[in-house]
C-alpha positions as CSV (number, residue, x, y, z in Angstrom):
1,X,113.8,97.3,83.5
2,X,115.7,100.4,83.8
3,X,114.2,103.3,85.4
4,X,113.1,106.5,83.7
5,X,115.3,109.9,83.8
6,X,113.6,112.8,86.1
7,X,114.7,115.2,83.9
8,X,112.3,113.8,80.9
9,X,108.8,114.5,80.3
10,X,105.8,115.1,83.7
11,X,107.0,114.4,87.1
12,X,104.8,114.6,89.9
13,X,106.6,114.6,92.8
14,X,105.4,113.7,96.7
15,X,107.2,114.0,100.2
16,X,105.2,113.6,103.4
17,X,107.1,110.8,105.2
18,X,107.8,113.8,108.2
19,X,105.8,116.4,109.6
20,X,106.5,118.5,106.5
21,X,104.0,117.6,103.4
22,X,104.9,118.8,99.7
23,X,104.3,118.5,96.3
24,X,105.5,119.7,93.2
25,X,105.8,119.5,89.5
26,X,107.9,119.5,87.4
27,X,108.3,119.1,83.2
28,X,111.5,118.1,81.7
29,X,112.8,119.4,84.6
30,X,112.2,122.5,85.0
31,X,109.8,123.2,88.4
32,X,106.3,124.1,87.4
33,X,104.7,124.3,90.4
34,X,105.1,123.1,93.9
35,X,103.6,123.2,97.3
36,X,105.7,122.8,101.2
37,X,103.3,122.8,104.5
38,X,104.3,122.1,107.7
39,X,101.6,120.3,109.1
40,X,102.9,118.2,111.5
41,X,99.2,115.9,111.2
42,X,96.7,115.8,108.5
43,X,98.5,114.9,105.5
44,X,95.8,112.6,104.7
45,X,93.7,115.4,104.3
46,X,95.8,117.6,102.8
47,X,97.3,116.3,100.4
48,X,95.0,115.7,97.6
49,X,93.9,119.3,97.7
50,X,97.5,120.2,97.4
51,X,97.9,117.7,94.3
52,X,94.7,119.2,92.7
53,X,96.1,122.7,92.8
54,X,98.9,122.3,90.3
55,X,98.5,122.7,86.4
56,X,96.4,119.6,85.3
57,X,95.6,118.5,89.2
58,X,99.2,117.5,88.6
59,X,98.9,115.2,85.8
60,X,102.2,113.3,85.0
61,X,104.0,111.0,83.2
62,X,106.1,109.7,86.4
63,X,105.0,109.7,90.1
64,X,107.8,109.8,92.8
65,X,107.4,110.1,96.1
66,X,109.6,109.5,99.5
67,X,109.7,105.9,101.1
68,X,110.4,107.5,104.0
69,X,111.6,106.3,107.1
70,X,109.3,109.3,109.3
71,X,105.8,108.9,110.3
72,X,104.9,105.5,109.4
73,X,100.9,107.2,108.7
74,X,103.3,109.5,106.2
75,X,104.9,107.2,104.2
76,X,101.7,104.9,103.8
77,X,99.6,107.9,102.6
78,X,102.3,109.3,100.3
79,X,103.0,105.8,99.0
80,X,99.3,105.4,98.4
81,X,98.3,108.5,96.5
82,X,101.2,108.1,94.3
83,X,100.2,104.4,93.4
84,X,96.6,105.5,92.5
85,X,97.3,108.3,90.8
86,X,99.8,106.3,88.7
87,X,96.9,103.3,88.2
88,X,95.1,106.1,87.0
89,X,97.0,107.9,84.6
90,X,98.8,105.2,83.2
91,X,102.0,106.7,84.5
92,X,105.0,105.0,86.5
93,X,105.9,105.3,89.8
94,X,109.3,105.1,91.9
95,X,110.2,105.8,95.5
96,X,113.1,107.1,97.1
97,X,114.9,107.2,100.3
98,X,113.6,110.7,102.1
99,X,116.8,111.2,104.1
100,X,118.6,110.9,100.8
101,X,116.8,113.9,99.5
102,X,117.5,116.4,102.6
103,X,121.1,115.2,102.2
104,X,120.7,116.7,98.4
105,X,119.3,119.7,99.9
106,X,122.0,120.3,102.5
107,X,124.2,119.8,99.6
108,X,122.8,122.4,97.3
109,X,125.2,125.1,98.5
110,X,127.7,123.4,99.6
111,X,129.4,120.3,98.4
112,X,130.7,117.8,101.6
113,X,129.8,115.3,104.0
114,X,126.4,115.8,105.6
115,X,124.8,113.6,108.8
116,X,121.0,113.8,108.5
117,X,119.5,113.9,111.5
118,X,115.7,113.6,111.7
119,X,112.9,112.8,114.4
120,X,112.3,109.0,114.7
121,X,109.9,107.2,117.4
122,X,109.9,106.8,121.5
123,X,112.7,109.5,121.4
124,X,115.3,108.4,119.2
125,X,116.4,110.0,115.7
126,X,116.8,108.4,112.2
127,X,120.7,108.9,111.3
128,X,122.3,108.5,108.0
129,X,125.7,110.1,106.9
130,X,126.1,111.0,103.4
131,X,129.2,112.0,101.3
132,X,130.0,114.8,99.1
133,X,128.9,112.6,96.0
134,X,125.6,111.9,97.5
135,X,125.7,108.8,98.1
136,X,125.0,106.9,101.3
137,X,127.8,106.6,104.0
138,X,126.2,104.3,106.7
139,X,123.4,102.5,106.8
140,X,120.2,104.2,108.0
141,X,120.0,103.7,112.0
142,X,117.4,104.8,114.2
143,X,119.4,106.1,117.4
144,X,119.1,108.1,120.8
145,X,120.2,111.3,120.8
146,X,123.4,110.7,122.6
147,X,124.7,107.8,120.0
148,X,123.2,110.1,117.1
149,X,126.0,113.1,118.4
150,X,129.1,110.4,118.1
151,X,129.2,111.1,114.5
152,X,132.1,113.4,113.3
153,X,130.9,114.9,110.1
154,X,130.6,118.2,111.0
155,X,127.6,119.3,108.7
156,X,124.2,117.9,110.1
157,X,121.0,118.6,108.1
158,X,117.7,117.7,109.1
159,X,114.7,118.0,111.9
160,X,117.3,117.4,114.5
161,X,119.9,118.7,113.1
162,X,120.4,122.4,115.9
163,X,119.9,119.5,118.6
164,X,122.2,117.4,118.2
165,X,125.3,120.0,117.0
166,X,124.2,121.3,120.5
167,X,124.3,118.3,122.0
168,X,127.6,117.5,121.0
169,X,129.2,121.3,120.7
170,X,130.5,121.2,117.4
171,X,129.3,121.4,113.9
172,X,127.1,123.4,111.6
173,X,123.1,122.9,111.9
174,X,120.7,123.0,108.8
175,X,117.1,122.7,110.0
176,X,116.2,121.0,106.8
177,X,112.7,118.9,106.1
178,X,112.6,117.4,102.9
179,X,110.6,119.3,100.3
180,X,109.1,117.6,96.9
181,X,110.4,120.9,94.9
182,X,113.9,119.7,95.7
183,X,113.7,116.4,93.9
184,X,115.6,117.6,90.9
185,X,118.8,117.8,93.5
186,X,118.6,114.0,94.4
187,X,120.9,111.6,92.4
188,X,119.5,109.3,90.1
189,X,120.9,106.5,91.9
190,X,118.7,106.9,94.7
191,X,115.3,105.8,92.7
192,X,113.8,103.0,93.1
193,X,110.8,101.1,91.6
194,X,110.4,99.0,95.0
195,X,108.1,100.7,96.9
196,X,108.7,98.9,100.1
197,X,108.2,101.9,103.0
198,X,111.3,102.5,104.8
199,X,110.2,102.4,108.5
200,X,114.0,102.5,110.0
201,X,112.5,100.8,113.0
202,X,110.5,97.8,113.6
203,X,106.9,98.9,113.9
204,X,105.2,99.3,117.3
205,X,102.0,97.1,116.9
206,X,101.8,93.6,116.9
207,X,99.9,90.7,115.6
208,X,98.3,88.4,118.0
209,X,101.3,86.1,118.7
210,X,103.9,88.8,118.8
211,X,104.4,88.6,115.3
212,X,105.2,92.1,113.6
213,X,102.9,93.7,110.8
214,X,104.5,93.3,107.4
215,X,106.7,95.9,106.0
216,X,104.7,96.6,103.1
C-alpha cells in the first residue's frame, strides 16, 4: 500500500523520542499550530495536554510521529498516543526515523552533508551521517564519544553536536533537537508505516534467561 503525501489533508505530527517533546499541526501543509518543550522527563504527562491544545485537540487525517532511537520511555509514549489517537479517529499512522528529521533541520539553511550527533545510553551517542539529498549515509550506530569524532563531515547537528566538533577541533556545531513543526522539511522517503521503535542499541533489561525484551 503506498503511503499518503504530508502535504495533503490533517497531519498531526509527534516527536518525543529525546529530551525535547513537540507537537504540531499541520493542513495541506501549511503549519497550523505547534508546540516544542524541553522537558528532559515527563513526556508522558505532557504530552496529551500539549495535543489537546491545538485546533480540534489536533484532530487529523494522518498521525506521524518519530520512531526514535532516544529515550526508549520516548519513543514508546510517542508511538502510543499516535496509535490511539489514530484507532480513534479513523486516521493513518506512519513513523519516521528521528535523526532523519534533525538532519532536515540542519539542512534547512544550508544544503550539505550533516553528521547527527545525539545522546544515546551508558555514555555513548547515536551517529548517523546524512547527505545533501537527505538521505542516509551510514547506518545508524550508537558510539562513544571518541569513535563518534572520527567522522569527517564537517557539519554536525544534533544534542551532541558542540561536543563532539570540540572534541575533535574542527567543524561547525548545530545544537539541534528534533522538533514536530519541522516535519514538512523531512523527505518523503523517510516514512514508514512500520512502527517498529528504533532503539539504536540493544535494550538494558533482560528476561529471565538472558533473553532480550522484544523490539516492539
Amino acid at each position: 500500500m503506498s503511503l499518503p503525501p504530508i502535504q495533503e489533508g490533517r497531519v498531526l505530527a509527534i516527536e518525543c523520542a529525546t529530551e525535547a517533546c513537540s507537537v504540531a499541526l499541520f493542513e495541506n501543509g501549511h503549519l497550523l499550530a505547534g508546540e516544542y518543550r524541553q522537558l528532559g522527563r515527563g513526556h508522558a504527562e505532557a504530552l496529551v495536554p500539549m495535543i489537546a491544545a491545538l485546533p480540534g485537540s489536533g484532530r487529523a487525517d494522518l498521525v506521524i510521529t518519530g520512531l526514535g532511537p532516544g529515550s526508549f520511555t520516548g519513543v514508546r509514549i510517542g508511538l502510543a498516543a499516535a496509535r490511539a489517537l489514530a484507532l480513534a479517529w479513523g486516521a493513518r499512522v506512519l513513523g519516521y526515523p528521528t535523526l532523519a528529521l534533525i538532519a532536515a533541520m540542519a539542512r534547512e539553511s544550508t544544503a550539505q552533508d550533516v553528521l547527527v550527533a545525539t545522546t544515546g545510553g551508558h555514555g555513548e551517542w547515536f551517529a548517523q551521517g546524512f547527505g545533501a539529498d537527505g538521505m542516509a549515509l551510514s547506518p545508524l550506530a550508537s558510539l562513544t564519544p571518541d569513535s563518534a569524532a572520527q567522522s569527517a563531515i564537517d557539519l554536525v547537528a544534533g544534542s551532541q553536536a558542540q561536543a563532539l566538533v570540540e572534541r575533535r577541533g574542527f567543524g561547525t556545531a548545530l545544537s539541534l533537537w528534533p522538533d514536530a513543526r519541522a516535519l514538512m522539511l523531512l523527505d518523503q522517503a523517510h516514512l514508514t508505516d512500520q512502527l517498529t521503535p528504533i532503539y539504536g542499541r540493544a535494550p538494558d533489561a533482560k528476561l529471565p534467561g538472558g533473553r532480550l525484551p522484544d523490539a516492539a
